[in-house]
C-alpha positions as CSV (number, residue, x, y, z in Angstrom):
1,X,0.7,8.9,1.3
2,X,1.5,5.5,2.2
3,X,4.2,4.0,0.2
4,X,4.3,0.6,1.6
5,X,2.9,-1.6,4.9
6,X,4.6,-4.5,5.9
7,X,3.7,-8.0,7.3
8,X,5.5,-10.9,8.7
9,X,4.0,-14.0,8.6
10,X,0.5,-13.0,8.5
11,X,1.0,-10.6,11.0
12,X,1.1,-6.3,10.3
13,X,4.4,-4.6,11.4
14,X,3.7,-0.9,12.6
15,X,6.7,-0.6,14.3
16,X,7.2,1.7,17.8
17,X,5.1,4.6,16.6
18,X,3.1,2.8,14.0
19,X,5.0,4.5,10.9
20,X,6.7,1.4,9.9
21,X,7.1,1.3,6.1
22,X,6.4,5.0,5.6
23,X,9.2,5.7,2.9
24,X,7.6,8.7,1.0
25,X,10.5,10.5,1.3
26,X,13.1,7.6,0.7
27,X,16.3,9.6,-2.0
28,X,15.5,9.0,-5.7
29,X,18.1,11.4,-7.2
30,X,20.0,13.5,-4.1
31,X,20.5,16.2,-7.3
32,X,17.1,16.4,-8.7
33,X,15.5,20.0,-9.1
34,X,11.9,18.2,-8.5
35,X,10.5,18.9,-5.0
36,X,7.6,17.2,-3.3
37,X,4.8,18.7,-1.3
38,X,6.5,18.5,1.5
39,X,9.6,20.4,0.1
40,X,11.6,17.6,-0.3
41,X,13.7,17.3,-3.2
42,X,14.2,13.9,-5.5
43,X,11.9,12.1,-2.9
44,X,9.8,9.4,-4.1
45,X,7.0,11.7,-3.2
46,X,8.6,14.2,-5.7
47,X,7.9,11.4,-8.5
48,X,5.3,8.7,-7.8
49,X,2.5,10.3,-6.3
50,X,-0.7,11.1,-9.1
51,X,0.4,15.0,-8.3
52,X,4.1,14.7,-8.8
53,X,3.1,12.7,-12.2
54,X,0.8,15.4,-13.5
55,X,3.7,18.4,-12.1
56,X,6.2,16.5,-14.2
57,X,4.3,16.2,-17.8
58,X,3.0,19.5,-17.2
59,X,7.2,21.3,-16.3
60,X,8.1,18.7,-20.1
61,X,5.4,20.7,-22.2
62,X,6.3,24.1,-20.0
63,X,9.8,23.3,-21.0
64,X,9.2,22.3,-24.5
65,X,6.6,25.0,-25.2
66,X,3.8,22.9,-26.1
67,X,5.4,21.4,-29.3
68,X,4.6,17.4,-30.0
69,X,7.9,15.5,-31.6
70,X,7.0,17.0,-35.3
71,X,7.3,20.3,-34.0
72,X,3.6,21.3,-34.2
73,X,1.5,22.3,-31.2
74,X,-1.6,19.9,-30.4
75,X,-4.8,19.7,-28.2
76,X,-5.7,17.2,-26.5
77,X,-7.9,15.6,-23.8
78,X,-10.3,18.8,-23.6
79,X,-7.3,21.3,-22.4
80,X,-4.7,23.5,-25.2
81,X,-1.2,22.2,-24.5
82,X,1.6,25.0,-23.1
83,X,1.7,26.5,-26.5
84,X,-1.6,27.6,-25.9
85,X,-0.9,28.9,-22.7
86,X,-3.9,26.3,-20.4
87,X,-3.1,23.0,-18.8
88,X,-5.1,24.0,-16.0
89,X,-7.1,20.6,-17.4
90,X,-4.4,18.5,-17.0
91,X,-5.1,15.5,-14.3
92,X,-4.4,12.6,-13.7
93,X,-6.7,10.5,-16.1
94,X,-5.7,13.0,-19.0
95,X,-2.0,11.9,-18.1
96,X,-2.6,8.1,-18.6
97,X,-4.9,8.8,-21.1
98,X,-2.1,11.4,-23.2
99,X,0.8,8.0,-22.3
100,X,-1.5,5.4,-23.0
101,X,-2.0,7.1,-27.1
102,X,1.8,7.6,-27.2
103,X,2.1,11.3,-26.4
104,X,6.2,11.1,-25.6
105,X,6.1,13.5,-22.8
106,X,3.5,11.5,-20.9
107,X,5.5,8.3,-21.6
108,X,8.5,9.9,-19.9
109,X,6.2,11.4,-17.0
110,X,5.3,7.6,-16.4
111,X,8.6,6.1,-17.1
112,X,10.3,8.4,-14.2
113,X,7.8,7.7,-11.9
114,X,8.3,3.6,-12.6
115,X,11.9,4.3,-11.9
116,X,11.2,5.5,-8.5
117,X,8.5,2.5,-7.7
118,X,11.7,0.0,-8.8
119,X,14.2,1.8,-6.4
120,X,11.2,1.4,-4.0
121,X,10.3,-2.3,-4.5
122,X,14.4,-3.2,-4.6
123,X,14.8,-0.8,-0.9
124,X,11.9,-3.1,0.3
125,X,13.0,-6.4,-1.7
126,X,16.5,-6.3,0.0
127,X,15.7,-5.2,3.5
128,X,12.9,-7.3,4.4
129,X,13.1,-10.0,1.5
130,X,9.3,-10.5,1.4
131,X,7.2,-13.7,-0.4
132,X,5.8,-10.8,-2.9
133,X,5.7,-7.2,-2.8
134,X,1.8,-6.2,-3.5
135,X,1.4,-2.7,-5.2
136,X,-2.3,-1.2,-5.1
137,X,-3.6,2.2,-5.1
138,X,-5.6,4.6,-7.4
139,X,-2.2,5.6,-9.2
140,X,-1.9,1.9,-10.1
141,X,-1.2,2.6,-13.9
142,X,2.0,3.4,-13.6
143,X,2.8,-0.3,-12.9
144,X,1.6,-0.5,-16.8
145,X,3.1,2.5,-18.0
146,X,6.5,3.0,-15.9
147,X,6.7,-0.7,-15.8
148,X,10.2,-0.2,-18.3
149,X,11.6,2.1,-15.8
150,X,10.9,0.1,-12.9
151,X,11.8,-3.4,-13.9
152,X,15.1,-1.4,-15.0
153,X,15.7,-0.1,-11.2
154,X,15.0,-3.0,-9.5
155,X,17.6,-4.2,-11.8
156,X,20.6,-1.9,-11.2
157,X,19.7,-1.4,-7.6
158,X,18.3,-4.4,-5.8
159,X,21.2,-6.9,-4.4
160,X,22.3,-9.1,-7.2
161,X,22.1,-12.3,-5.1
162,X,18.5,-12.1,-4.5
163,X,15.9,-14.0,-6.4
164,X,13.6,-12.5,-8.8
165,X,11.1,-10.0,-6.9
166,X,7.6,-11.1,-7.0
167,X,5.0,-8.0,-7.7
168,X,1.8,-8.8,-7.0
169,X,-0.5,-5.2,-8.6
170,X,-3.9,-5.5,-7.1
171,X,-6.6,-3.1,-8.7
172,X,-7.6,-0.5,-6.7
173,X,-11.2,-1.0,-4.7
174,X,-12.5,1.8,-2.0
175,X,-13.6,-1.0,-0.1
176,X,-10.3,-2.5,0.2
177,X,-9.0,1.1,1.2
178,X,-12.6,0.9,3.9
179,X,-11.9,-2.4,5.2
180,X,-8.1,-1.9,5.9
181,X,-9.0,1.5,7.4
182,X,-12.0,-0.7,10.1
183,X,-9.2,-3.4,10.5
184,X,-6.7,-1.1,11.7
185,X,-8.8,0.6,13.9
186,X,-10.2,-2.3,15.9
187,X,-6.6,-3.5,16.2
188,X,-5.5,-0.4,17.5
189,X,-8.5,-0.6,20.2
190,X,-7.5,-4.2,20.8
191,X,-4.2,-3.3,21.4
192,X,-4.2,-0.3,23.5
193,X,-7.8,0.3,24.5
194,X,-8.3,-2.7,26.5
195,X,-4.3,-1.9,28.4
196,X,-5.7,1.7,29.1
197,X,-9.1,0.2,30.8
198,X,-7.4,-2.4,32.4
199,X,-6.2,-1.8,36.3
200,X,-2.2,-0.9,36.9
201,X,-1.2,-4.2,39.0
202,X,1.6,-2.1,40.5
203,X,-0.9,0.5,42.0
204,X,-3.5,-2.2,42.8
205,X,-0.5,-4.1,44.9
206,X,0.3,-0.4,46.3
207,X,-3.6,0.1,47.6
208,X,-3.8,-3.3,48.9
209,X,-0.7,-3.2,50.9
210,X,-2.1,0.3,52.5
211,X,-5.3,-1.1,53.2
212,X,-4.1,-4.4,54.2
């Protein structure tokens, strides 16, 4: 996962090893019991990712044995709830679906994930202090349903004397995913391709001063 890429006036910044703006494992909560794929713990990969979403609803009705808010257990979105023993259903598009019809536990799900996109935005907002931060991706609901526990962390942890942060949330198109995928690779070859064809001037001036 790629949590953010970064540009400077018009121009893409990969840095040294072309990693620049990886910060899927950037601390969320250093005491969390949540772990991402990696093994991580309290990442932002432990909270924002469409998985860690899904592995966080699922551990609130593990945890609350399948019971809705008036005690009863409930089925919804084609799959039985924990009290029922089979969430094996349970996806992504059930999760927004559960939050976006009020299910508490989904709201949460989202509202901890929003958290960790604010402490991202703010982490990016005060270290590079960008035009606009643009958010995109095929886990882009959670700017709509998180969007209470992110404006809150940008909040409490971005640096007081900035300006308001400007998000700009794109929807999410394969073709833009396509196209930024072709651009980067004929950059790359632009970059480095045509320095690895090109002759070494050092060992050309070494051959000529032999053969000279």
């Amino acid at each position: 996962m790629r949590t953010s890429m970064l540009g400077a006036s018009a121009v893409l910044v990969t840095g040294a090893h072309g990693r620049a703006g990886r910060l899927d494992h950037l601390l969320i909560d250093p005491d969390a019991r949540r772990r991402c794929s990696g093994g991580r713990r309290g990442c932002v990969s432990a909270y924002l990712t469409n998985s860690a979403i899904v592995a966080g609803l699922r551990d609130r009705y593990q945890r609350r044995g399948g019971q809705d808010e008036r005690g009863g257990q409930h089925e919804r979105g084609g799959y039985q709830e924990p009290g029922g023993g089979e969430t094996g259903g349970l996806d992504y598009e059930a999760a927004v679906a559960l939050a976006r019809d009020g299910d508490p536990d989904a709201i949460d799900a989202f509202d901890e994930a929003g958290r960790a996109l604010g402490i991202l935005v703010a982490t990016l907002d005060d270290t590079f202090d960008p035009d606009k931060v643009v958010i995109s991706g095929d886990g882009i609901a959670v700017t709509e349903l998180g969007s209470t526990g992110c404006d809150a962390a940008i909040s409490q942890h971005r640096n007081p004397a900035n300006g308001p942060v400007t998000m700009d949330v794109e929807p999410f198109e394969f073709t833009e995913w396509a196209r930024a995928g072709a651009i980067l690779a004929i950059r790359s070859y632009l970059a480095y391709g045509t320095q690895r064809n090109s002759p070494d001037p050092d060992r050309t001036r070494c051959v000529d001063s032999r053969t000279g």
